[in-house]
C-alpha positions as CSV (number, residue, x, y, z in Angstrom):
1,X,0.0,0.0,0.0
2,X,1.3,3.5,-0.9
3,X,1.9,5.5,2.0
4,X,0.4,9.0,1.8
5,X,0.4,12.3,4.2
6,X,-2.9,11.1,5.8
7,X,-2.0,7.6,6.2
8,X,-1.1,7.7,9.8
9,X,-4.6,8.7,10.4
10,X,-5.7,4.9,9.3
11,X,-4.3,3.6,12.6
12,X,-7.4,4.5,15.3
13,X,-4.5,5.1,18.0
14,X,-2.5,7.7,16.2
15,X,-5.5,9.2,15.5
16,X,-7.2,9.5,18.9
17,X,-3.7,10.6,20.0
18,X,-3.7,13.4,17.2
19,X,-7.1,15.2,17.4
20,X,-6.3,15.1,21.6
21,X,-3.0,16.7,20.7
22,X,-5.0,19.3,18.7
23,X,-7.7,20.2,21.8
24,X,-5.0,19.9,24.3
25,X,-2.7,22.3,22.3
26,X,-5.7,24.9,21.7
27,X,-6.0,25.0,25.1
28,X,-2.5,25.7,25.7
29,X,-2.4,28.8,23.1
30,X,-6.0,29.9,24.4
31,X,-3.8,29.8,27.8
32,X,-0.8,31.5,26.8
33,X,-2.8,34.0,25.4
34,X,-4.9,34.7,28.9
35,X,-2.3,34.7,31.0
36,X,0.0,37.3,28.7
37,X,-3.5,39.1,28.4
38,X,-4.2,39.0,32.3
39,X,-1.3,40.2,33.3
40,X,-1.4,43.4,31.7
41,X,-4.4,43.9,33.8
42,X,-3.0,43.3,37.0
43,X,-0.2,45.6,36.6
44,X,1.4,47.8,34.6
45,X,5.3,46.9,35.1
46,X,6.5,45.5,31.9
47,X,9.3,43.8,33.5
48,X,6.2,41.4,35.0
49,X,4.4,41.3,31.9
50,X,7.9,40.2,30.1
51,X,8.9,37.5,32.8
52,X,4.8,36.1,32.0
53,X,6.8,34.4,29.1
54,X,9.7,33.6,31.4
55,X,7.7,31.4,33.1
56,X,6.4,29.5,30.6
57,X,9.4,28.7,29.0
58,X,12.6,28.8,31.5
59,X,11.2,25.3,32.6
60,X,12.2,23.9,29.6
61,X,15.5,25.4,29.4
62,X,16.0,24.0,32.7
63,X,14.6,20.5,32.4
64,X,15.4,19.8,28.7
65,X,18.2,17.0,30.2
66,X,16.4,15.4,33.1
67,X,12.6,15.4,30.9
68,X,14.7,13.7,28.3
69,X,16.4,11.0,30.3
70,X,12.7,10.3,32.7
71,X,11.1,9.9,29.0
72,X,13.8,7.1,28.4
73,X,14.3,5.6,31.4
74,X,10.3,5.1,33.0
75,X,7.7,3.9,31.5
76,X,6.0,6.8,29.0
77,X,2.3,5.7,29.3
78,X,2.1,6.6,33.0
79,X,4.8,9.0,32.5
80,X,2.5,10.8,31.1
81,X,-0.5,10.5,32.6
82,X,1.4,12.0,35.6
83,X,2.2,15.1,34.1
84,X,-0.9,15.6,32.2
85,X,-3.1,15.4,35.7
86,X,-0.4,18.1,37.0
87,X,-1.1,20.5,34.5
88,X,-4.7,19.7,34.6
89,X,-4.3,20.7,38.6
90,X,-2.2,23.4,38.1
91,X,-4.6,24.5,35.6
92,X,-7.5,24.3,38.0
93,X,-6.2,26.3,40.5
94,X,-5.5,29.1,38.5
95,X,-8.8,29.4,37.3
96,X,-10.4,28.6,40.6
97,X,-8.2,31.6,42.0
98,X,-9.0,34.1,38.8
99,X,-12.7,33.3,39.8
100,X,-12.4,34.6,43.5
101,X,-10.9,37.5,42.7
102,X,-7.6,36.5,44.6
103,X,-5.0,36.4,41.8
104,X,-2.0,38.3,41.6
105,X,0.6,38.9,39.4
106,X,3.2,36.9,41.5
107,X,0.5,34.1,41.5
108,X,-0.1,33.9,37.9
109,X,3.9,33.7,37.2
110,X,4.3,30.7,39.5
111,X,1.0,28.8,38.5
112,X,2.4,29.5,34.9
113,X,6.2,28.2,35.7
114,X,4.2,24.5,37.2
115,X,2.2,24.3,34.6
116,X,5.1,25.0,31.7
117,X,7.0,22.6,33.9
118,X,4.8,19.7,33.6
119,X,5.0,20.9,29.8
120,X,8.1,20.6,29.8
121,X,8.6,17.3,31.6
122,X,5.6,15.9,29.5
123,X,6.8,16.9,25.9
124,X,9.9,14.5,25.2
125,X,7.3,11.4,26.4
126,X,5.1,12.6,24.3
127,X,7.0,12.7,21.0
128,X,8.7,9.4,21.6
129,X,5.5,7.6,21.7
130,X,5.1,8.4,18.0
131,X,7.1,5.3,16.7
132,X,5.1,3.1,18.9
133,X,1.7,4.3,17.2
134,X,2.8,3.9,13.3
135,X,5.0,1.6,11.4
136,X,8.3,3.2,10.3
137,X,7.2,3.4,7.0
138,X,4.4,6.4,8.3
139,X,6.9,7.9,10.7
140,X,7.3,11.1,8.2
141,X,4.0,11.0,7.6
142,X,2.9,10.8,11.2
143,X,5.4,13.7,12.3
144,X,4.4,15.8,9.8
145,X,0.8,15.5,10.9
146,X,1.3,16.3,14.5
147,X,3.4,19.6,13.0
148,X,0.4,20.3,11.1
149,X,-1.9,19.9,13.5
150,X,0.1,21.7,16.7
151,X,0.1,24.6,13.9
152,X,-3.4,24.9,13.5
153,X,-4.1,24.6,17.5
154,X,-1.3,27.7,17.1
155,X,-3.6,29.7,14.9
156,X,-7.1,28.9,16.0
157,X,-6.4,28.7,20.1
158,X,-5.3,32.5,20.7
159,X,-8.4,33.7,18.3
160,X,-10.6,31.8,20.6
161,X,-9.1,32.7,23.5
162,X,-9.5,37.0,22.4
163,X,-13.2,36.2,21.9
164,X,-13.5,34.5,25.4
165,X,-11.5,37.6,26.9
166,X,-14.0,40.2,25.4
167,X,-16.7,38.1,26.5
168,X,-15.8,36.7,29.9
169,X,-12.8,36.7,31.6
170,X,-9.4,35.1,31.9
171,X,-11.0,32.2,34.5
172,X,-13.1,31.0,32.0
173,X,-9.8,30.3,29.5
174,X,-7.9,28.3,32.1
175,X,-11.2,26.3,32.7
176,X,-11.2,25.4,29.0
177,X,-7.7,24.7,29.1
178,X,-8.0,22.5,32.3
179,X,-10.5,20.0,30.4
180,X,-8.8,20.1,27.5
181,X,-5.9,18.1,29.6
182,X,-8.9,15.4,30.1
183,X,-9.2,14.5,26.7
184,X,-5.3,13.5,26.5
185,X,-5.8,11.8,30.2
186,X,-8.5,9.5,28.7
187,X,-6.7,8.3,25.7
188,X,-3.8,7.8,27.5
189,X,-5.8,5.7,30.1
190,X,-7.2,3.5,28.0
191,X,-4.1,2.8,25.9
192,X,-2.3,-0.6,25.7
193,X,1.2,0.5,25.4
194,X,3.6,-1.9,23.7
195,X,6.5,-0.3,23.3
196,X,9.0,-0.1,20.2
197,X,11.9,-1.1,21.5
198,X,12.9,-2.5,25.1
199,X,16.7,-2.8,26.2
200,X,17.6,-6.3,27.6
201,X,19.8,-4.3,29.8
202,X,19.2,-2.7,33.8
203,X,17.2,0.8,33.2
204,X,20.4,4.0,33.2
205,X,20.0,6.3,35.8
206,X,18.4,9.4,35.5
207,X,22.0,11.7,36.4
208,X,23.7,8.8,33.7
209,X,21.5,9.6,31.2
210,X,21.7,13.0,31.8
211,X,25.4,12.5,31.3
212,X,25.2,11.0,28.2
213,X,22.6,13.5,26.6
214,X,25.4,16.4,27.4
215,X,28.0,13.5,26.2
216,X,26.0,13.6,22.9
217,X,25.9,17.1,22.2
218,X,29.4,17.4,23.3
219,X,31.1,15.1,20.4
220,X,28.0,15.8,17.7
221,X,29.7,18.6,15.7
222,X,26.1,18.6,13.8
223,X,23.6,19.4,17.1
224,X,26.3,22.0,18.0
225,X,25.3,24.1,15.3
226,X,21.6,23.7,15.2
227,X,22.6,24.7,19.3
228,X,24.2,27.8,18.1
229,X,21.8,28.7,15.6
230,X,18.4,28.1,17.7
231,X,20.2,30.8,20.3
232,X,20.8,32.9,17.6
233,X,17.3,32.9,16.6
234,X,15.6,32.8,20.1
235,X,17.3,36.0,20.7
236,X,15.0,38.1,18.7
237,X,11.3,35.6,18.6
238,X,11.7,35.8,22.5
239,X,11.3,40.1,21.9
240,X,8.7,39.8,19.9
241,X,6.6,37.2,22.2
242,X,7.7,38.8,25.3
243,X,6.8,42.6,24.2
244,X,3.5,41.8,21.8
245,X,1.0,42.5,24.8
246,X,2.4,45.6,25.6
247,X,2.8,46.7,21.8
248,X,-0.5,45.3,21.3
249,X,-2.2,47.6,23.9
250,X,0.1,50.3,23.9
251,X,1.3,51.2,20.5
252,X,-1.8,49.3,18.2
253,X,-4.6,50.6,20.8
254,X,-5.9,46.8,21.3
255,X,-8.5,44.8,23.2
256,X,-8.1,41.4,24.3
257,X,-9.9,40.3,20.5
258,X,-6.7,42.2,18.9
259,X,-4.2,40.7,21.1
260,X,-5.8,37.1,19.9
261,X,-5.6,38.0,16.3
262,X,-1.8,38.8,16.5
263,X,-0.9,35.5,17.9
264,X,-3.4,33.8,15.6
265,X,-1.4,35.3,12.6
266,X,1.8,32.9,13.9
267,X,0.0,29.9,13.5
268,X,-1.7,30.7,10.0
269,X,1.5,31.7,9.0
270,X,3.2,28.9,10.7
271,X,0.3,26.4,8.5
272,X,1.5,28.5,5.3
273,X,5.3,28.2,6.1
274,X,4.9,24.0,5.9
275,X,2.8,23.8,2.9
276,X,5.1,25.8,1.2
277,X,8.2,24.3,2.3
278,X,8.4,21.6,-0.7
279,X,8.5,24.4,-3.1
280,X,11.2,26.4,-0.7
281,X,13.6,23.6,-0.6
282,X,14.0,23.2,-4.3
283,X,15.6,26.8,-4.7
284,X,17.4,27.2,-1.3
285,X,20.1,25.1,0.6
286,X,19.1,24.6,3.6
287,X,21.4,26.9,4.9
288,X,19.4,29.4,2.6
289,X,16.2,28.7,4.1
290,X,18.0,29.4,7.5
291,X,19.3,32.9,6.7
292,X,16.2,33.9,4.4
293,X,14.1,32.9,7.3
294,X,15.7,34.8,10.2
295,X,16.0,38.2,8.0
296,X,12.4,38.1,7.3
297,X,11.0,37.9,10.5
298,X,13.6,40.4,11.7
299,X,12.3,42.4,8.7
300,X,8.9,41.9,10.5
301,X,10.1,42.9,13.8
302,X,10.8,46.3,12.3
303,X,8.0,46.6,10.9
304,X,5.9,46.2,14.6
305,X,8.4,48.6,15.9
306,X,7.7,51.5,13.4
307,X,4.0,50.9,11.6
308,X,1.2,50.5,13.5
309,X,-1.5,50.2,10.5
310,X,-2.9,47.1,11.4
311,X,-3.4,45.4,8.3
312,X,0.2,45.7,7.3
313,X,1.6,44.2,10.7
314,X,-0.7,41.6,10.6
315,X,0.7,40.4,7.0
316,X,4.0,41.1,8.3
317,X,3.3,38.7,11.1
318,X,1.9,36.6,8.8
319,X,4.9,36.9,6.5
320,X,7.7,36.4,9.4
321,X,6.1,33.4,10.9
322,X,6.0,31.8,7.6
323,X,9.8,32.2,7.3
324,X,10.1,31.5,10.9
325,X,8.6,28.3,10.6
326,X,10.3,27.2,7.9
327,X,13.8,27.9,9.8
328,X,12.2,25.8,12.9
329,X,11.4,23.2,10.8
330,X,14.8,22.9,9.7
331,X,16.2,23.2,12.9
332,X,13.8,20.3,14.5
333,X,15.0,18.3,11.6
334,X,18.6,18.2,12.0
335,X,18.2,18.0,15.8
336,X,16.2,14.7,15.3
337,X,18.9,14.4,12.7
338,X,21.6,14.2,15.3
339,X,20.1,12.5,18.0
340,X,19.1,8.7,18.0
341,X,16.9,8.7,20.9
342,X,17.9,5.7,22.1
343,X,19.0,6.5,25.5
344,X,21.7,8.9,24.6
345,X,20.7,11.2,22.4
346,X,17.1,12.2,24.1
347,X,17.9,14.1,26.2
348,X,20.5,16.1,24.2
349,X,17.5,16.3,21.5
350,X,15.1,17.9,23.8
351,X,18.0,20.4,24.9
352,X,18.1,21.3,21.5
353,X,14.3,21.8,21.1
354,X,13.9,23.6,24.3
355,X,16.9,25.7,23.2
356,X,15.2,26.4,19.3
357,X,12.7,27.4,21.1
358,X,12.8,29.2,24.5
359,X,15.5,32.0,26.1
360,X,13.7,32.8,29.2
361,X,17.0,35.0,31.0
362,X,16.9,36.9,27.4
363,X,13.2,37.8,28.1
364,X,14.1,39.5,32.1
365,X,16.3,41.8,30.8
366,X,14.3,42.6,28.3
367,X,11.4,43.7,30.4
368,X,13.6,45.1,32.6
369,X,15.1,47.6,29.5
370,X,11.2,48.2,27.5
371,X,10.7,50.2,31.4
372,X,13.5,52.7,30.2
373,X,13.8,52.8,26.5
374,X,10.6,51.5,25.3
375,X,9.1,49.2,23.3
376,X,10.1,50.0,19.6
377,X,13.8,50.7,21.1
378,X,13.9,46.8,22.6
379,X,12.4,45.5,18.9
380,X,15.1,47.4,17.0
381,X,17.8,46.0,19.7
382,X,17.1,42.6,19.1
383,X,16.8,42.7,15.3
384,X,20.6,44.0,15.5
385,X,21.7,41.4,17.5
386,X,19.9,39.0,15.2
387,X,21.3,39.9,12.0
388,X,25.1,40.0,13.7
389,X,23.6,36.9,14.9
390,X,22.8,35.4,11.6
391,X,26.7,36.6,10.0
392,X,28.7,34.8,12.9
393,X,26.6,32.0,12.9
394,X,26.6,31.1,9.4
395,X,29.7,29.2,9.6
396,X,28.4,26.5,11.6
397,X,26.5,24.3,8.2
398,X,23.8,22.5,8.6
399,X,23.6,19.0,7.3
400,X,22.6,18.8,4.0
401,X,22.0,15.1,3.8
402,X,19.9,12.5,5.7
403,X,21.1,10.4,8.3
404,X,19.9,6.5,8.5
405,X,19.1,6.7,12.7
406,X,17.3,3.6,12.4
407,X,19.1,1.1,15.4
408,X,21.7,-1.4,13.4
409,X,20.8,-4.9,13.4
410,X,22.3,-6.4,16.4
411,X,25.6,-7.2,16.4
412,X,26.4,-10.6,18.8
413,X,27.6,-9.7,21.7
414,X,31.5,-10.2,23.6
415,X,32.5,-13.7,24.1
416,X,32.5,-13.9,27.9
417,X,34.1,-16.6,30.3
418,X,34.5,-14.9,33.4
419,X,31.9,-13.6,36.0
420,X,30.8,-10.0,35.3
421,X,28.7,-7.3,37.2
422,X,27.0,-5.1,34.7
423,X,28.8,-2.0,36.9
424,X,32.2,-3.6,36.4
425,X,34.8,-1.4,34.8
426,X,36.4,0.1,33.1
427,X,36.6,-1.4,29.9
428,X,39.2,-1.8,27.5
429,X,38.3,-2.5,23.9
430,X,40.7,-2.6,20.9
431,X,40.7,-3.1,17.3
432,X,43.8,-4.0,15.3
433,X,44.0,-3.5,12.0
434,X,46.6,-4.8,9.0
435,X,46.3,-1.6,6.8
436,X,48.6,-0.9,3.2
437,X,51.0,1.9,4.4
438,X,49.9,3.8,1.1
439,X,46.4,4.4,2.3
440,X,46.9,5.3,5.7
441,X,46.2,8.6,5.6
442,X,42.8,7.9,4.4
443,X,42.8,5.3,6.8
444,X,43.3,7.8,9.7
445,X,40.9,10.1,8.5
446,X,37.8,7.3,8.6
447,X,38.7,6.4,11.6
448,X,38.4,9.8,13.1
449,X,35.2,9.8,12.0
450,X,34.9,6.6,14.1
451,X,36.3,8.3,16.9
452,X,33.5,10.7,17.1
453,X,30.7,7.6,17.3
454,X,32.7,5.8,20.1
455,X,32.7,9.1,22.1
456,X,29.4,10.3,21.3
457,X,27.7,6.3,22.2
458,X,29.6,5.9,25.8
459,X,33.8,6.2,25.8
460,X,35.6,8.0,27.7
461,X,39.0,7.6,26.2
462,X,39.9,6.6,22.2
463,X,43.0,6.3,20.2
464,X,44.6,5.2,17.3
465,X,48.1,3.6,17.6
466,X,51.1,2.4,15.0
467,X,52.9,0.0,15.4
468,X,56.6,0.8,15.1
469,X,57.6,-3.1,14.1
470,X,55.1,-3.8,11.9
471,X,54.7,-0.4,9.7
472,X,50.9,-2.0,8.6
473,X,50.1,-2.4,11.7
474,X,47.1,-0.2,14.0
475,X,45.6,-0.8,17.2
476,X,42.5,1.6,18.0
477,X,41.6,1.4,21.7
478,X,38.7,2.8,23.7
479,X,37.7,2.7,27.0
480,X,34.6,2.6,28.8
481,X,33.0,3.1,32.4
482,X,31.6,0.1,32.7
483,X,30.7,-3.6,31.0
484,X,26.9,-2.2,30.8
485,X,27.9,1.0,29.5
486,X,30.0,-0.7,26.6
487,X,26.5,-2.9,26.1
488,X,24.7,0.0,25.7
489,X,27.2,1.3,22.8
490,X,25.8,-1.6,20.6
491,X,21.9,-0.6,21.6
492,X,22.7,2.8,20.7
493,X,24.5,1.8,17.0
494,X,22.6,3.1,14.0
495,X,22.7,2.2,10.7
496,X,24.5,5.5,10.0
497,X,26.9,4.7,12.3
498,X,27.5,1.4,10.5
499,X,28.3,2.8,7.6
500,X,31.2,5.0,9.0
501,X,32.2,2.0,11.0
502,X,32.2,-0.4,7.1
503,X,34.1,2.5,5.6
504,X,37.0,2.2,8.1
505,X,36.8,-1.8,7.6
506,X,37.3,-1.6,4.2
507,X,40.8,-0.9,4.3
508,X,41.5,-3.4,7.1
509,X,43.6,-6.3,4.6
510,X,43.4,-9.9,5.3
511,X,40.6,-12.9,5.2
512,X,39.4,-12.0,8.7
513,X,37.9,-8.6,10.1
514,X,39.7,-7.1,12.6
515,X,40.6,-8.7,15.8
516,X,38.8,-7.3,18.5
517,X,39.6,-7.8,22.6
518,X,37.8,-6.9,25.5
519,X,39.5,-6.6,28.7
520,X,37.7,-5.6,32.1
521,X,39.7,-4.0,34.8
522,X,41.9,-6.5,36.9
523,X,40.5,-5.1,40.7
């Protein structure tokens, strides 16, 4: 059977999962929106009203390492469920206390850090349930759906939540919100979780896989620069969120309704960005798409800084968030790209993520400087430092290729003879090669590209050694913690990883691969 964009929606699960994701999102923007919107009400600092998006996004700048390695290490189905009934409470409260009459500004900003947290703790879970829902052959399919539809919750939750506003009041929102959390709850109740791939070995720790997450971005040239790019870009969408209920009141002379309608024209524009994206790609480099993207929306920033005709800042919103999206997309991509997810790279991928996305200290000082210079003066500000941004940046690429991150087929395992503890270490594992002397410089070379894959999966120490007796001659040694952290190297081998490892063998001469030893630490 052909696979098309809607085939995911086949499967009953996936798509019980997907319109949940939808209503849960809408209630999310719908409460973004209210809170921004609410605080502007209760006072008139904009330090406070800045720090509202603090809130909701330090969390996962925080937690992006330890919501990673919980989504790897416990089980995801009550994982969730967990985190979903704290926001649902946290969500509760906050409209219980907007009902009284009793909330305050320092009230809303902590009931919005818990209930960002639990977002934050919930949203690597949540994506790495995906494989379990759709054979591989839908993955792309399936992730481009939930894009689509988190996109559409983007551009139709803040509308509905300006129309509430003018209507009601901000209570009434975080209800709305609250229950959307119990259609997610109920699917995830009554869902028989079988799980795509279980390890054979003990369950890592959650400071160990914490470890290995910052391990991962450590020796993964590639995440470094989708790293240095997200902060790049954060630096000048984090203005723009942070300011746009101030600008909105302030400089356009809006309600509520208006305030809704700006945010909604991120999420149309966001919809337009993906459909358009196809097309995009076949004229730009992916590093293209980056830079055209960033100067665009700063191009848009300007133009809410200087023109308050409300037509034209609502296409230029419209316009920015297109080209915004598009640079996300690439940026979610390659930070998928780099991470395998299986144990390891999680939690460096939602570091990455959180990182593309949020820069909550960014958004203090910035409320902290619209209180002297003003709003327009903080916009122009941050479109400087993006486009100095953009230049320095530019000379960490992108990968302009796909990567194979599907786990190798599982290699046997040592021979072993003696009795081992799975915490017994360290390790010592070498390779020795019989290599013509005229190709080893291309020798060394693949095998540096080796190096980085033993690092990245678990050692601690690599070399490459030549023999000076036998000029064709190479050991390459590594050295790892422990025997279940050299196990785990093999769990966390993909098929892209097997090809660098096939290139290096190919120069190895003689009927036999390379002989390889493992040798545990004599205590």
């Amino acid at each position: 059977m052909t696979t098309s964009a809607w085939s995911p929606l086949r499967n009953s699960l996936f798509r019980d999962r997907w319109i949940a994701s939808i209503v849960s999102n809408i209630g999310g923007w719908m409460e973004d929106t209210a809170g921004a919107w609410l605080m502007t009400s209760l006072t008139t600092s904009p330090l406070l009203v800045a720090l509202m998006q603090t809130a909701a996004t330090l969390p996962v700048l925080l937690l992006g390492l330890p919501a990673g390695a919980t989504a790897d290490i416990f089980d995801r189905r009550r994982l969730l469920l967990f985190w979903q009934v704290w926001m649902l409470v946290a969500a509760l409260i906050l409209s219980g206390l907007i009902f009284a009459g009793t909330i305050t500004p320092w009230s809303l900003l902590a009931l919005t850090f818990l209930l960002n947290l639990g977002a934050a703790m919930n949203g690597p879970a949540w994506q790495a349930i995906v494989p379990e829902l759709v054979p591989r052959s839908e993955l792309m399919a399936a992730i481009a759906l939930n894009s689509a539809g988190f996109n559409i919750a983007r551009a139709v939750g803040p509308a509905i939540a300006g129309l509430i506003l003018v209507a009601a009041n901000a209570g009434v929102v975080f209800l709305i919100n609250a229950l959307s959390f119990v259609a997610v709850i109920f699917i995830l109740y009554r869902w028989q979780r079988k799980p795509f791939y279980e390890s054979a070995l003990p369950a890592e720790r959650v400071l160990g896989s914490m470890r290995a997450g910052i391990r991962y971005v450590r020796f993964s040239p590639a995440l470094q620069a989708v790293l240095i790019r997200a902060a790049v870009l954060t630096s000048c969408t984090s203005a723009l969120l942070a300011l746009l209920p101030l600008v909105a009141q302030q400089d356009l002379r809006q309600g509520a309704g208006g305030y809704g309608l700006l945010l909604g024209c991120f999420g149309f524009g966001a919809i337009v960005g993906a459909i358009l994206m196809p097309q995009v790609r076949q004229h730009l480099t992916i590093d293209g798409v980056v830079i055209a993207g960033t100067l665009v929306f700063a191009i848009a920033t300007l133009i809410l800084a200087f023109i308050h005709n409300i037509p034209l800042v609502l296409l230029a919103l419209v316009a920015g968030w297109d080209c915004l999206d598009k640079y996300d997309i690439q940026l979610e991509y390659h930070s998928a790209a780099c991470c395998s997810g299986l144990g390891a790279g999680a939690g460096a991928g939602n570091l990455s993520n959180g990182i593309s996305r949020r820069f909550s200290n960014w958004q203090y000082c910035l409320g902290c400087s619209s209180r002297t210079l003003g709003n327009a003066e903080c916009l122009i500000c941050c479109c400087h430092w993006l486009s100095r941004g953009n230049v320095h940046s530019a000379r960490y690429r992108l990968l302009s290729g796909k990567l194979d991150l599907a786990p190798a087929l599982r290699r046997a395992e040592p021979l072993v003879v003696i009795e081992l503890q799975p915490e017994e270490g360290p390790v010592l594992v070498t390779l020795e090669y019989c290599i013509d002397p005229e190709q080893a410089e291309e020798f060394i070379a693949a095998i540096n590209a080796l190096r980085v894959v033993r690092l990245r999966d678990g050692a601690i120490r690599w070399g490459i050694f030549h023999d000076t007796s036998q000029p064709n001659r190479y050991l390459e040694t590594f050295i790892v913690e422990s025997w279940v952290d050299h196990l785990r190297q093999y769990e966390r081998f993909t098929v892209a990883d097997r090809e660098i490892r096939e290139r290096v063998f190919a120069f190895h001469q003689g009927d036999e691969p390379p002989v390889i030893s493992h040798m545990i630490y004599a205590h």
